[in-house]
N, C-alpha and C positions, 0 to 999 in steps of 0.2 A: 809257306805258311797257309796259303790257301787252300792246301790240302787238311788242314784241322778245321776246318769250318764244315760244317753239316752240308751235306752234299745238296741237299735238296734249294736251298740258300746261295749254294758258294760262289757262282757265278754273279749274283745280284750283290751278294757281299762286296768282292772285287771291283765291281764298277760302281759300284757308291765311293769305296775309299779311293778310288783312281780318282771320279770323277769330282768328288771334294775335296780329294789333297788332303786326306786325312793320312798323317802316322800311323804306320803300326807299331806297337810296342818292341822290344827289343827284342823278348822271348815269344813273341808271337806264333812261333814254330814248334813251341813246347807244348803237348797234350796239357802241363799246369797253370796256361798263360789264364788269368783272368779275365784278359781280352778278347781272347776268343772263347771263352764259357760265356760270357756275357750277348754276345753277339748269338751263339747256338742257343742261348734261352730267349733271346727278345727278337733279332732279327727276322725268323719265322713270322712273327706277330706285328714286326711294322705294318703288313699292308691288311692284318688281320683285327680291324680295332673293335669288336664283339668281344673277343677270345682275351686281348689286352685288356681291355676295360672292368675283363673279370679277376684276372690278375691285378692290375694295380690295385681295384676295390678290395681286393683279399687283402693285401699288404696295407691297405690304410682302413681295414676292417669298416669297408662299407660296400651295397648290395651292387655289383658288378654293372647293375641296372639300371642306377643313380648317377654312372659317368656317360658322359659324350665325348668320347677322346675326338681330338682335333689333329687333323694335320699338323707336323712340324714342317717339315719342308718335303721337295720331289726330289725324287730319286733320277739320278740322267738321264734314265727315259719316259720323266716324264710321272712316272707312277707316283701318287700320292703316297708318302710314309708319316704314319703314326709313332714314329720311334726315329728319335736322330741318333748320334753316336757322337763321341768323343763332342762334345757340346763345348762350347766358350763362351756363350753371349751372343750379343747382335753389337757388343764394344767391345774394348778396354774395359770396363768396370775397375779393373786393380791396378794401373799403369805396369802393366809388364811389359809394354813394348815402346819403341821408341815412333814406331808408325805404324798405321793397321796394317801395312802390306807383309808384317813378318809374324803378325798372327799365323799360328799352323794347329790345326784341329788336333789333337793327341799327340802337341809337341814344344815345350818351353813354355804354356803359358796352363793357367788352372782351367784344367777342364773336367766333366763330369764326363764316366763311362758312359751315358744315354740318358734323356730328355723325352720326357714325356708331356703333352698336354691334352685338358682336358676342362668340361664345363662340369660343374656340381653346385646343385643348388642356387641357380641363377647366378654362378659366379665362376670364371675362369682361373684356371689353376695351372701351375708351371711343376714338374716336379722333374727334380737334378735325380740322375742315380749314380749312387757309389757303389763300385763291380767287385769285392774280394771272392779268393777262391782258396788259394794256400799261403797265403803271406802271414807273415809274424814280422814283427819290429821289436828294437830292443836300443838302437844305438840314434843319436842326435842325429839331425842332419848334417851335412860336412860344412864345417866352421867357415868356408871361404865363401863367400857372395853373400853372409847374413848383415854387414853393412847397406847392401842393396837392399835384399828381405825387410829388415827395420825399416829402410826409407820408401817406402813401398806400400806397406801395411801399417806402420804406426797410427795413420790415421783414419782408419776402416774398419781396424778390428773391434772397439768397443763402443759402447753405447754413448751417447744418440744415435753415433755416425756408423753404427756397426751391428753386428747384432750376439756378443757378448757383455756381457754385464759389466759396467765398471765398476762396481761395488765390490767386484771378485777379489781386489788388491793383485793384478796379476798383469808382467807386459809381454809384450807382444813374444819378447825371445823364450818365454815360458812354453809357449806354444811349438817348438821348433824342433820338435821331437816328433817322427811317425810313431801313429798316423793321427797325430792331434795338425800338425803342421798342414795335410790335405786337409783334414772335417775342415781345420779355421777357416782356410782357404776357400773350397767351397762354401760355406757356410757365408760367407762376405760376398763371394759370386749370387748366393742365392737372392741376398740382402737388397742388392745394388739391382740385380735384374727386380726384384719388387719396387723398389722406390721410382725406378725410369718406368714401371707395366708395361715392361715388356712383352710383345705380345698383346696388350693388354691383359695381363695376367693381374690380379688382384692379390694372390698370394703364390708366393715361390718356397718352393721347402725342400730339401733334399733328403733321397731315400738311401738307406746304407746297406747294403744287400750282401750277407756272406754263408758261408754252411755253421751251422747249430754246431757242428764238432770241431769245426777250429776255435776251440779255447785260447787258445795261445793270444791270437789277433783284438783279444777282451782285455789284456794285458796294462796296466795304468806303464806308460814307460816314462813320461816328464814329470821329474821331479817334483817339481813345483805343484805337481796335479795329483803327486800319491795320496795325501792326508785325505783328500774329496771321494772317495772309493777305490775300487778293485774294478767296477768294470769300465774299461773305457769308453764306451760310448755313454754308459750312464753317465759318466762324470762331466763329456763333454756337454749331454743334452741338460745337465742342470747346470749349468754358466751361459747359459743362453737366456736371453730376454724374453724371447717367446721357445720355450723348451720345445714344444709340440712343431716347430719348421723343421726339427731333427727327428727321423724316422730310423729306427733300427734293427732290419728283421730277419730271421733266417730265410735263404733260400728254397727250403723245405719248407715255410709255415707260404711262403709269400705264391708258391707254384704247386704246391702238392694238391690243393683241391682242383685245380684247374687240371693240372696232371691223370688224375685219379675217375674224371669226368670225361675227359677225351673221349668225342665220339668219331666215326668211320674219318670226316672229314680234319677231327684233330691228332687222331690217332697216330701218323707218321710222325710228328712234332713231338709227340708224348714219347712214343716206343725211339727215339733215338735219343732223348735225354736219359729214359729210363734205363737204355743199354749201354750208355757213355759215364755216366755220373753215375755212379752207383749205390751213392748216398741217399740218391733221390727215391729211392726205390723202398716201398712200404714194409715195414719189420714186420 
């Protein structure tokens, strides 16, 4: 699997996930794995926070110039990284575990494809990212363990205690359908790390990042959530309390100016997205 990851990275890739204990995903080895597109687009730019900072600003349509990204953590040796991976918290937030010790970073418990922080406008900001590449959904999640799921989230996902609207008329098993079942998910992770400031974070929101041409992935698949529109992410981001903690952008709108800008020193990072993804690549 290590051999799908951008050569220029791969070795630094490798000893972060060794050295955190982080999962690789299952298809990790497949040119389609979203895990490793996500890691070739941001990974580069952990230790690079200029170049990130114009990137994140692009995706929450403000001037690249206006962030301070912040360390998340080091890297095993040492190296400051601006970009963590497979994220979970600094807790439990959701009780998914029976003891922190079986917390596993991209394994059994809700975690965000990459973490970013950063200060704007005198105030510190957390933002969760969600990685799609080629995935589509269509079918529930599998009916067995949703007694746990319910007693787990029954009392996180709606408002006060959540950040879903309870006005919605809508419970929790509504939700239990991809990929409403991750947004909720993360979306309760984002919630709970606001209210602890983690970090000292003041506001936590999470970013959903996929290509402009998987249509499919826009797909309303829970029932309960058809009558509320056709796009899904629209749909989810208006049952939110605060609509604007849910971001949702194309891959192309979020990287293409920064792509298209690449100078000598970003140019290697640009010319192997451009030659790998070829979506990314200007019509």
């Amino acid at each position: 699997m290590v051999l799908n990851i951008n050569p220029a990275v791969r070795d630094a890739t490798s000893a972060y996930f060794a050295g955190k204990k982080i999962s690789w995903h299952w298809h990790a080895n497949h040119g389609l794995s979203s895990q490793v597109s996500c890691l070739n687009f941001l990974m580069p730019l952990a230790t690079r926070p200029k170049l990130l900072a114009n990137v994140i600003g692009g995706a929450l349509g403000l001037p690249g110039t206006s962030l301070t990204m912040l360390p998340v953590e080091d890297a095993p040796d040492g190296t400051k990284m601006f970009v963590g991976f497979e994220w979970i918290g600094g807790r439990d937030y959701l009780n998914e575990t029976k003891t922190p010790r079986q917390r596993t970073r991209g394994a059994n418990v809700t975690s965000a494809d990459a973490v970013v922080r950063f200060e704007h406008g005198g105030r510190r900001e957390t933002l969760l990212i969600e990685w799609k590449y080629t995935e589509t959904y269509g079918q529930p999640i599998p009916p067995k363990g949703n007694d746990v799921r319910l007693g787990r989230y029954r009392d996180l996902l709606f408002s006060p205690a959540g950040p879903v609207r309870a006005d919605a008329g809508l419970a929790v098993t509504d939700f239990f359908w991809e990929p409403f079942y991750q947004m909720a998910r993360q979306q309760m992770l984002a919630f709970r790390m606001q209210e602890a400031r983690e970090d000292g974070a003041e506001r936590v929101r999470v970013l959903h990042i996929s290509p402009a041409g998987n249509l499919p992935l826009h797909g309303v698949t829970a029932p309960a959530l058809k009558a509320l529109g056709t796009d899904a992410f629209e749909v989810f981001r208006s049952l939110l309390v605060r609509p604007d903690d849910f971001i949702s952008a194309a891959t192309e709108s979020v990287f293409g100016a920064a792509l298209a800008a690449a100078g000598p020193e970003d140019r290697p990072w640009a010319d192997y997205l451009l030659g790998r993804y070829g979506f990314m690549r200007p019509t």
